[in-house]
N, C-alpha and C positions, 0 to 999 in steps of 0.2 A: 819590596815584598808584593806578592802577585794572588791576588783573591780568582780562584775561579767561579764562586758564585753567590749570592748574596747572603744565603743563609752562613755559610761559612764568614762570611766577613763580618755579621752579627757575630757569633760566635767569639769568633775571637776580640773584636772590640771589646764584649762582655768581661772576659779573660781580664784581660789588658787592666780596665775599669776594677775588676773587683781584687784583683791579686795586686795590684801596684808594683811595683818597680822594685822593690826592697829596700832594705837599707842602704844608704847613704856610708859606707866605711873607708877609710884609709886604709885595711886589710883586704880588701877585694882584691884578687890575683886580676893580675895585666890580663886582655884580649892576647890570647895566641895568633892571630892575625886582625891588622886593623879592615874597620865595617864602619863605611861613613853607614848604613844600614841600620845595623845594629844600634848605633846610637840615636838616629831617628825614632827607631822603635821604640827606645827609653826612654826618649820623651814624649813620644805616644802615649804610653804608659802611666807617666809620670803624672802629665797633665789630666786624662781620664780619671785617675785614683784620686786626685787632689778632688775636682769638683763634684766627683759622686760622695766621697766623704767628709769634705769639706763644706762643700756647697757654697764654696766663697770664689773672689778673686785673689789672687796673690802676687807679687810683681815678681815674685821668686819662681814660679813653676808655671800655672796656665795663661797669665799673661807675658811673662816669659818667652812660653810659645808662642802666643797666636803675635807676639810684635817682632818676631826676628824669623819671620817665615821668608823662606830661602828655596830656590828652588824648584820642585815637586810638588808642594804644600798641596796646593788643590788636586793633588792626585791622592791626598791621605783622607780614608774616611775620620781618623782620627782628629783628625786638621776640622774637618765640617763637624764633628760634635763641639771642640771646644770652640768655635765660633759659633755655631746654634747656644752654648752657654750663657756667651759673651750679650749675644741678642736678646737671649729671651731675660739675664737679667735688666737688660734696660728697661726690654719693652713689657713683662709679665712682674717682675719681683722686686724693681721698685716702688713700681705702683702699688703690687699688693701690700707693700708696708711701707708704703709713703713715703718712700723716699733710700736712698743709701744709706747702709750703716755710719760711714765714714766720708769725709767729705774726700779721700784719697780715693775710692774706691771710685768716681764717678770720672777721676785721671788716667787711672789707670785703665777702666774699662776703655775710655776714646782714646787710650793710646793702641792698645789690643787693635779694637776695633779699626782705626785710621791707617795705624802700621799695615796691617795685613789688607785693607784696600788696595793701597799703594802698589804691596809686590805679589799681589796677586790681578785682582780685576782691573786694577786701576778709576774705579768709579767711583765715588761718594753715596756708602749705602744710607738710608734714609735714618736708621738707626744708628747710626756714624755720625750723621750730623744733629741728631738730638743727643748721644752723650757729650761730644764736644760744644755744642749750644747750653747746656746746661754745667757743664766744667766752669765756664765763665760766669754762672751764678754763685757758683762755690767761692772766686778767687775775694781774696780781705782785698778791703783798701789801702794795703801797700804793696798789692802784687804778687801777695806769696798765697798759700793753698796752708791747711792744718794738716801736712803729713801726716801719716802714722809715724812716731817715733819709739819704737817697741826693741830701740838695741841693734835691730838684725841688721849691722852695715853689708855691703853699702848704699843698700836700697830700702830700707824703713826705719832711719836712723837720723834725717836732717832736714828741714825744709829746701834746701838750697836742691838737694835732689830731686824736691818732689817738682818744683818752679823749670827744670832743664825736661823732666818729663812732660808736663804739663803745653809746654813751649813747643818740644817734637812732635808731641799728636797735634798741634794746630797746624805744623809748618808740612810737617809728612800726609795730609789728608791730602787727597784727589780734588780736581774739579777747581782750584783757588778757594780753598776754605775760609785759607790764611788773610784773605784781603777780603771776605766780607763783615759788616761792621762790629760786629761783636767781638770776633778773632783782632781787630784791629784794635781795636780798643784795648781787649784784654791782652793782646804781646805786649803793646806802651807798657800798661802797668806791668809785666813781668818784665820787662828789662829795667824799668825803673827801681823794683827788687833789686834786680842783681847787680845794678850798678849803686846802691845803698850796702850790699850785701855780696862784696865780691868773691871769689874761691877761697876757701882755706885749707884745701889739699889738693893733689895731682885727679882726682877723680873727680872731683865738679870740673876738673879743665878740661878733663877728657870728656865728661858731658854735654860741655859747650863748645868742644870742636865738634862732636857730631852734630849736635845742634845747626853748628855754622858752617857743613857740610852742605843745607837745606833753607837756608835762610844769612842775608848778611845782617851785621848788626849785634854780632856776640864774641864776635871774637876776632880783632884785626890779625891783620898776615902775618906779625911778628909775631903774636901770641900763638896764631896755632903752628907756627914752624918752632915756637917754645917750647909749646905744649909734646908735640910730638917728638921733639928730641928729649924732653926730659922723661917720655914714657920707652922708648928704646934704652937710652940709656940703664933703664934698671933690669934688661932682661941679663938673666941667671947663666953662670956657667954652661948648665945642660939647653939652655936655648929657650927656657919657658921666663915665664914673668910669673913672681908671687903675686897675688892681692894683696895681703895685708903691708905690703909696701907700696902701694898709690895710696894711703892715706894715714890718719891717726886715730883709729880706733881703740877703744878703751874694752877689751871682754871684760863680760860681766863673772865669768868662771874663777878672776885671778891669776888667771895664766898670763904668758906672756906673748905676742903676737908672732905669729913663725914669717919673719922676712925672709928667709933663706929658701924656702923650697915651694919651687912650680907649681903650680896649679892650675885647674880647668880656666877657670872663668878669668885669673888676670892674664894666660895667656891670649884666651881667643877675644877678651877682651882689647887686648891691647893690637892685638894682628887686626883685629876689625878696624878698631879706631885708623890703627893708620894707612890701613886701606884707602880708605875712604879718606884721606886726608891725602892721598894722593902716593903712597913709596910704593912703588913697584914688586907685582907677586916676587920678582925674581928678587928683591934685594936679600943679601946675605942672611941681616938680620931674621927675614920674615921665613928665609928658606929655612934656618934653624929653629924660627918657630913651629914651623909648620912638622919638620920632623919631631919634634918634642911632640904634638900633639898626637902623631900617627903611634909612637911609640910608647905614647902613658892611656889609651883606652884600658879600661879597665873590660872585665870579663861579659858586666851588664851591656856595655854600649859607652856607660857612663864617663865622662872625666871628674875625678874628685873634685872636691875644693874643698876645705875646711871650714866653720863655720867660724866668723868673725868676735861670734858673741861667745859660745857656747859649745865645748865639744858634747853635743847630742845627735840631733837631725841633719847638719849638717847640709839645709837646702837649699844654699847656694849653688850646692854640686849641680841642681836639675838647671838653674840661668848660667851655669858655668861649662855644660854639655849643650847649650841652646848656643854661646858665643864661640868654641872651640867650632861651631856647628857652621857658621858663619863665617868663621874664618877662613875656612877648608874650603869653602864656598865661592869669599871671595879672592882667592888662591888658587883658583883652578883646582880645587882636588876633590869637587863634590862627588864626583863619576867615576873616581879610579878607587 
């Protein structure tokens, strides 16, 4: 999308910000033509809406965004408010109340923060290395961090998540973050977690091959050629991957979990991971993921996903259009 001039691009940011995105539905009629665009845009949206009414971080929508920036990113104004967010809470709104709500929230900021150094400027901004400096004051003495455990798999639901997050913004930061001594100290203790505390389903494995995409030391050769054959293995008839088949969630609703049908976030989830683990855009599998995802956009932009916990909100859908986003990405199809 192409602003001709600054007031107009207020304008609409403003839009964007105060109407949100809508709802989250499994009845939303498909895009009549796919728009890697349009999906951009909703998470434009998304992310804007959450932090002007939210006023928080969330791993599900505006950190989401600002760590899986792909890309354009620095061509979106939408991109430079929730990084101005991301900023001014380090450097304005923990101070002003002493500190973060949650000792996750200080993870998930320098992951935000680190990720999008990375594939954007590539430099280590100063505010980058004070959340990640200060992450390392959070970590206990066996390595691990006090997630939020609030249900919502499969990202505010286990420590074991939060320890693979926590691990990526050290190793993803610019400039060698990773080796100086505090980062060094504190990966010791987080492998030393994980080796106390090893995977107990397919998605902490898939978080420690992206992990060991960027760092050795989490996962040898046999495990992530494991890991990635056991994540193909599960894609669906029609070419997508469920989520609630990478792991063992329990809803809180009484339902039962839907393993059978595709969705945003375990496909572009899973086409990411093996991306970057090395299978080739052209393999068969990935080519059928890749059409699965052109062909289930929904009308917003969005890819569904269901919610793990709860059929409500359902906002996995907003990290599950960020991974499908990624995927396209790293597939060659961001441009067409």
């Amino acid at each position: 999308m192409m602003f001709g001039c600054m007031p107009l691009l207020v304008t609409m940011l403003a839009v964007q910000a105060t109407q949100g995105p809508g709802p989250n539905s499994s009845t939303e009629p498909p895009a009549k033509e796919f728009s890697i665009e349009r999906g951009r845009a909703f998470l434009d949206s998304a992310a804007l809406w959450w932090q002007k009414e939210k006023k928080c971080l969330t791993c599900h929508t505006n950190v989401a965004y600002l760590s899986t920036a792909a890309g354009d990113a620095l061509k979106r104004p939408a991109f430079e408010e929730v990084r101005k967010f991301f900023e001014e809470t380090v450097s304005v709104r923990w101070e002003q109340s002493k500190g973060p709500r949650y000792d996750a929230d200080v993870v998930v900021a320098a992951q935000g923060l680190a990720i999008s150094d990375a594939e954007t400027t590539g430099r280590l901004h100063p505010l980058t290395r004070k959340a990640l400096d200060r992450m390392w004051t959070k970590q206990r003495p066996d390595g691990g961090w006090n997630w939020e455990k609030c249900d919502w798999a499969p990202l505010e639901s286990d420590d074991h998540y939060g320890v693979t997050v926590a691990i990526l913004a050290a190793v993803r930061a610019p400039e060698g973050y990773a080796e100086t001594p505090a980062a060094r100290e504190g990966l010791q203790k987080a492998r030393a977690y994980l080796a106390k505390n090893p995977p107990t389903m397919l998605h902490h494995r898939a978080m420690l091959l992206w992990v060991s995409k960027y760092a050795d030391g989490y996962l040898c050769e046999a495990d992530r050629e494991r890991t990635v054959t056991d994540l193909l293995a599960l894609q669906r008839p029609d070419g997508g991957w469920a989520t609630a088949s990478l792991g063992k969630w329990k809803r809180t609703d009484g339902k039962e979990q839907d393993l059978e049908t595709s969705d945003g976030y375990g496909t572009g989830f899973v086409i990411y991971q093996a991306r970057l683990a090395g299978i080739p855009a052209s393999d068969e599998r990935l080519r059928k993921g890749i059409s699965w995802l052109k062909t289930h956009q929904r009308e917003s932009g969005r890819w569904f996903t269901r919610s793990l916990n709860t059929d409500s909100k359902h906002y996995l859908t907003h990290v599950g259009t960020a991974f499908a986003l990624l995927a396209l990405h790293e597939c060659g199809e961001a441009g067409r």
